[in-house]
C-alpha positions as CSV (number, residue, x, y, z in Angstrom):
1,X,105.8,55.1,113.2
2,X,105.1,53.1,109.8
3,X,102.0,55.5,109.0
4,X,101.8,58.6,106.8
5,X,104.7,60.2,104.7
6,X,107.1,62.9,105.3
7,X,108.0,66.3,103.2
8,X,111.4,66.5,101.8
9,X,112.8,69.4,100.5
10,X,114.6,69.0,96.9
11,X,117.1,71.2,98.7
12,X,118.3,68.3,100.8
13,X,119.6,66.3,97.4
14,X,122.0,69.3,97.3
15,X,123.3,69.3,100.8
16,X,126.7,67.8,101.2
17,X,125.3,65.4,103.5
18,X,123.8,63.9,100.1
19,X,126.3,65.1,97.7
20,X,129.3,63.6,99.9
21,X,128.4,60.2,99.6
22,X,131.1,58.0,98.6
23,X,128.5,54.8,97.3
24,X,124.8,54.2,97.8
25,X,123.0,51.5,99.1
26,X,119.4,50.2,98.0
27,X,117.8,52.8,99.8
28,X,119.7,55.6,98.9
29,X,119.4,54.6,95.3
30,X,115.3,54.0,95.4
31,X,115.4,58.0,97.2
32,X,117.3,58.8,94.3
33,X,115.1,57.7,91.9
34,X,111.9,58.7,93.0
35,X,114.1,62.4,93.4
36,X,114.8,62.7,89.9
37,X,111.4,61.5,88.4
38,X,109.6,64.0,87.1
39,X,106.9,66.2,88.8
40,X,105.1,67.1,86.4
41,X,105.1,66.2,82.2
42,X,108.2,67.8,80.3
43,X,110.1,67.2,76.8
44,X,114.1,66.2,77.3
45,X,116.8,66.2,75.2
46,X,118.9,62.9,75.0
47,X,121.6,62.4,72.9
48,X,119.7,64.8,70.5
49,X,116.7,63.5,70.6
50,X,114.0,64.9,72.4
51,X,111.7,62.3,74.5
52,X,108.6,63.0,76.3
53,X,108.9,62.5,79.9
54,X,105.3,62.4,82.3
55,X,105.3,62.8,85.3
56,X,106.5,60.3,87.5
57,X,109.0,58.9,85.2
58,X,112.8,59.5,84.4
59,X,115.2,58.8,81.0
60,X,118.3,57.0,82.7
61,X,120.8,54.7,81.4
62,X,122.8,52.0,83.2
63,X,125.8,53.7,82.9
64,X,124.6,57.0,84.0
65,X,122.7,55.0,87.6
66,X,126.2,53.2,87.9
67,X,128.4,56.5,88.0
68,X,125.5,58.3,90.1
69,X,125.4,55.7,92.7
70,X,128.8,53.9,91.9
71,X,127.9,50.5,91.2
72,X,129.0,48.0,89.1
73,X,126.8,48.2,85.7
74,X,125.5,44.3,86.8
75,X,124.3,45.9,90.1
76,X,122.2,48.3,88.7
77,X,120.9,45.6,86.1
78,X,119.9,43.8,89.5
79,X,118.3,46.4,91.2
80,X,116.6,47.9,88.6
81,X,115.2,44.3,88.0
82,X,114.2,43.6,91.9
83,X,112.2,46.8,91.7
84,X,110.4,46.2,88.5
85,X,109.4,42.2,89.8
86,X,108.1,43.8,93.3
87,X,106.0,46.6,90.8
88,X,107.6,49.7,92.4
89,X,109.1,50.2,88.6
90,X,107.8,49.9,85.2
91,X,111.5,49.7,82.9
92,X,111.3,49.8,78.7
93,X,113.0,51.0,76.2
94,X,112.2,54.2,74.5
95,X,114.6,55.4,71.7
96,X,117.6,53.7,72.8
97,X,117.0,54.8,76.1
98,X,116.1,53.1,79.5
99,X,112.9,54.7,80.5
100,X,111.4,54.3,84.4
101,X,107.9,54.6,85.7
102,X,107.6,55.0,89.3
103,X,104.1,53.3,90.2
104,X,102.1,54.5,92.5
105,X,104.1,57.9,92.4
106,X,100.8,60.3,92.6
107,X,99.9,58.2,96.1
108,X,102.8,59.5,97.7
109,X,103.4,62.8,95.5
110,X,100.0,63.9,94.6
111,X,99.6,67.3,92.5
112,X,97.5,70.7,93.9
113,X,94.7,69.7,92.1
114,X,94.8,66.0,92.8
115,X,94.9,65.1,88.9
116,X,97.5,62.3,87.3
117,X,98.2,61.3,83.7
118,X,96.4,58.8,81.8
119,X,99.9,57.0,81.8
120,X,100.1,57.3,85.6
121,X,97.0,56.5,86.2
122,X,97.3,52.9,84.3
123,X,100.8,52.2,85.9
124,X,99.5,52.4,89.3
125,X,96.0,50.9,88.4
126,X,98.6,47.7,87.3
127,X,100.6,47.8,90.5
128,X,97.3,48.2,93.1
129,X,95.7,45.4,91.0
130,X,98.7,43.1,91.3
131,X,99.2,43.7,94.7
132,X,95.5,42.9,95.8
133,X,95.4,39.5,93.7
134,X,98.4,38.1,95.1
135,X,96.9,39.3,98.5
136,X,93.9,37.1,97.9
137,X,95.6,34.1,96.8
138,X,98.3,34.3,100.1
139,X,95.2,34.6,101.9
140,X,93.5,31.3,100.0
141,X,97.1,29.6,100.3
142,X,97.4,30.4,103.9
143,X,93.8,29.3,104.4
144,X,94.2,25.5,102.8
145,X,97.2,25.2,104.5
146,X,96.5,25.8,108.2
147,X,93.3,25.1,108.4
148,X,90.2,23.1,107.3
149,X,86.6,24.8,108.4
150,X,85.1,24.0,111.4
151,X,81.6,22.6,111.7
152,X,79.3,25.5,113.0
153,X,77.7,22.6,115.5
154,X,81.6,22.7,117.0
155,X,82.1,26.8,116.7
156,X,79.2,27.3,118.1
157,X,80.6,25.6,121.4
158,X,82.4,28.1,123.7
159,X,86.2,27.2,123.8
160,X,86.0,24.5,121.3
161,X,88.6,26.6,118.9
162,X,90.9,27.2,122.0
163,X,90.8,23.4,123.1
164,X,91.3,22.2,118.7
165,X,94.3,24.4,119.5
166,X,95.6,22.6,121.8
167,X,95.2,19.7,120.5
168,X,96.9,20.1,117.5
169,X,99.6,21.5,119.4
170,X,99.6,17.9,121.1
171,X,99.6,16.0,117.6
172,X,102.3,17.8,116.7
173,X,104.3,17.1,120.0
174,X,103.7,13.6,119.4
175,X,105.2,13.3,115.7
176,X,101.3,13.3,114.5
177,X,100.8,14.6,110.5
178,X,97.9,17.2,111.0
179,X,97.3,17.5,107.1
180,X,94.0,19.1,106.3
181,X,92.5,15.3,105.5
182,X,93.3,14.1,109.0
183,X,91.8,17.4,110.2
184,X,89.1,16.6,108.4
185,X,88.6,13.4,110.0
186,X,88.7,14.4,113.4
187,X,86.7,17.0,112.9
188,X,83.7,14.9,111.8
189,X,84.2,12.4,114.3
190,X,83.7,15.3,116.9
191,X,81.1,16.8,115.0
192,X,79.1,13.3,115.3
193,X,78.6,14.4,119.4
194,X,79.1,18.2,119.8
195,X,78.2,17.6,123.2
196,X,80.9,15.7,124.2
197,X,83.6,17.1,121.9
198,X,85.5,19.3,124.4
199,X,85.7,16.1,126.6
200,X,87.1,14.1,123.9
201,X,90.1,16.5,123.1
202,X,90.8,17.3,126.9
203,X,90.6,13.4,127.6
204,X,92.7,12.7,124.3
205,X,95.4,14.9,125.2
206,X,95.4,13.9,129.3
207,X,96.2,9.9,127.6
208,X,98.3,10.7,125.1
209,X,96.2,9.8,122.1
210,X,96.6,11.1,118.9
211,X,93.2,10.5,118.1
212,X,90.6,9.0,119.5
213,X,87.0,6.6,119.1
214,X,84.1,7.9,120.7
215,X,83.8,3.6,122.0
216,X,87.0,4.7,124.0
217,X,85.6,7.2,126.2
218,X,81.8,5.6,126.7
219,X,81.7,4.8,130.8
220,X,85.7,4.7,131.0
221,X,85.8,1.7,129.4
222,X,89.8,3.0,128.2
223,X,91.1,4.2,131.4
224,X,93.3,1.2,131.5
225,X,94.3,1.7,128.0
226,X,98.0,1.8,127.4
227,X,99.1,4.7,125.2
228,X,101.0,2.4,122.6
229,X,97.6,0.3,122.0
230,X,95.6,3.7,121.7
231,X,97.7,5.5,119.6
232,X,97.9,2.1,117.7
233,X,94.0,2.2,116.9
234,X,94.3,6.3,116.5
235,X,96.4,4.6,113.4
236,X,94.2,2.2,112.6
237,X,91.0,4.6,112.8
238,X,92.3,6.5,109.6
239,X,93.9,9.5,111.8
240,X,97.3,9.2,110.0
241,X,98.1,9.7,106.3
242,X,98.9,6.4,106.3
243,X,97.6,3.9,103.4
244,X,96.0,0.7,104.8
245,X,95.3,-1.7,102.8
246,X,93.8,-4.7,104.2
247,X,95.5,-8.1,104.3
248,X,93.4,-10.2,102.0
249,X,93.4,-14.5,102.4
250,X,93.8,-15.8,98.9
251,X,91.9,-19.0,98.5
């Protein structure tokens, strides 16, 4: 179950079950933080210096994490780092002293009243913000990359998607480049007959072309076609990524 959120009791950090560790690992060590961040705002004396602490966040050095969790003092320079690029911590300096934000922290630990900081309140603003552009631009990425859009004259025909599919399953089978300009090819050859666009993927994959001229399939002029001399003009037809430049007689 990946849904939801559990109640801990502070109690539990206590136990000897927690206490008796002899090291930590990542996840121990991220339960450990969020454990000692503060629940609510408070002033703290370090060093002799008192610090305002909100709520969510914790005054920790490298040395102290290190003992806590024994590490190495690099390994907590590491970890502390992989949280703060994935935005599950904020990390600066405050008087000398290593001060962590935990974002998000009132998602997952919200107050009686429902209420955050102004501090909190900008931390995880940062973090949801982050999150949801880099979801967008995966999702633009993902978009250029696998696919170029089909006609509506060719989504409009029932099991055209299934049968493109296939046949770039085919292509690919055959050693074919399916970069979005080829797709984009094909796709406006079939486009030029929706009618007969099914037929010209089911036939091009039962010859083993790679591509295909609509010439080929008018009144099964190909069926005699050999697969090398089809896949040849598949090639010549501009259904590679290919170059051709044409041989030119010089007078």
């Amino acid at each position: 179950m990946s849904e939801g959120y559990i109640t801990l009791s502070r109690q539990f950090f206590s136990h000897p079950f927690w206490t008796d560790k002899k090291n930590f690992d990542r996840a121990d060590a991220w339960i450990d933080l969020i454990q000692m961040a503060a629940f609510s705002d408070h002033k703290k004396l370090v060093k002799g210096r008192l610090i305002e602490v909100e709520r969510g966040c914790l005054v920790a050095s490298i040395r102290f994490l290190s003992t806590r969790w024994r590490w190495s003092n690099s390994k907590v320079v590491l970890f502390l780092a992989t949280l703060n690029k994935a935005e599950m911590i904020e990390q600066e300096k405050r008087q000398e002293n290593t001060y962590l934000t935990l974002c998000n922290y009132d998602t997952y630990n919200p107050t009686k009243d429902g209420k955050a900081t102004g501090k909190r309140q900008e931390s995880d603003r940062k973090a949801t913000g982050k999150r949801q552009r880099e979801e967008g631009t995966k999702k633009v990425q993902e978009g250029i990359k696998n696919n170029t859009a089909i006609p509506e004259s060719l989504t409009a025909i029932a099991g055209f998607e299934s049968e493109w599919g296939e046949f770039k399953t085919h292509r690919k089978a055959k050693k074919a480049s399916m970069t979005p300009r080829v797709e984009e090819l094909l796709l406006k050859k079939l486009s030029e007959k929706p009618d007969k666009a099914l037929d010209a993927l089911q036939t091009a994959q039962t010859r083993g072309w790679t591509g295909f001229e609509w010439s080929w399939l008018e009144n099964g002029k190909n069926g005699n076609r050999s697969k090398t001399e089809a896949e040849r003009d598949a090639e010549n037809t501009g259904y590679t990524d290919n170059i051709k430049i044409p041989h030119i007689k010089m007078p």
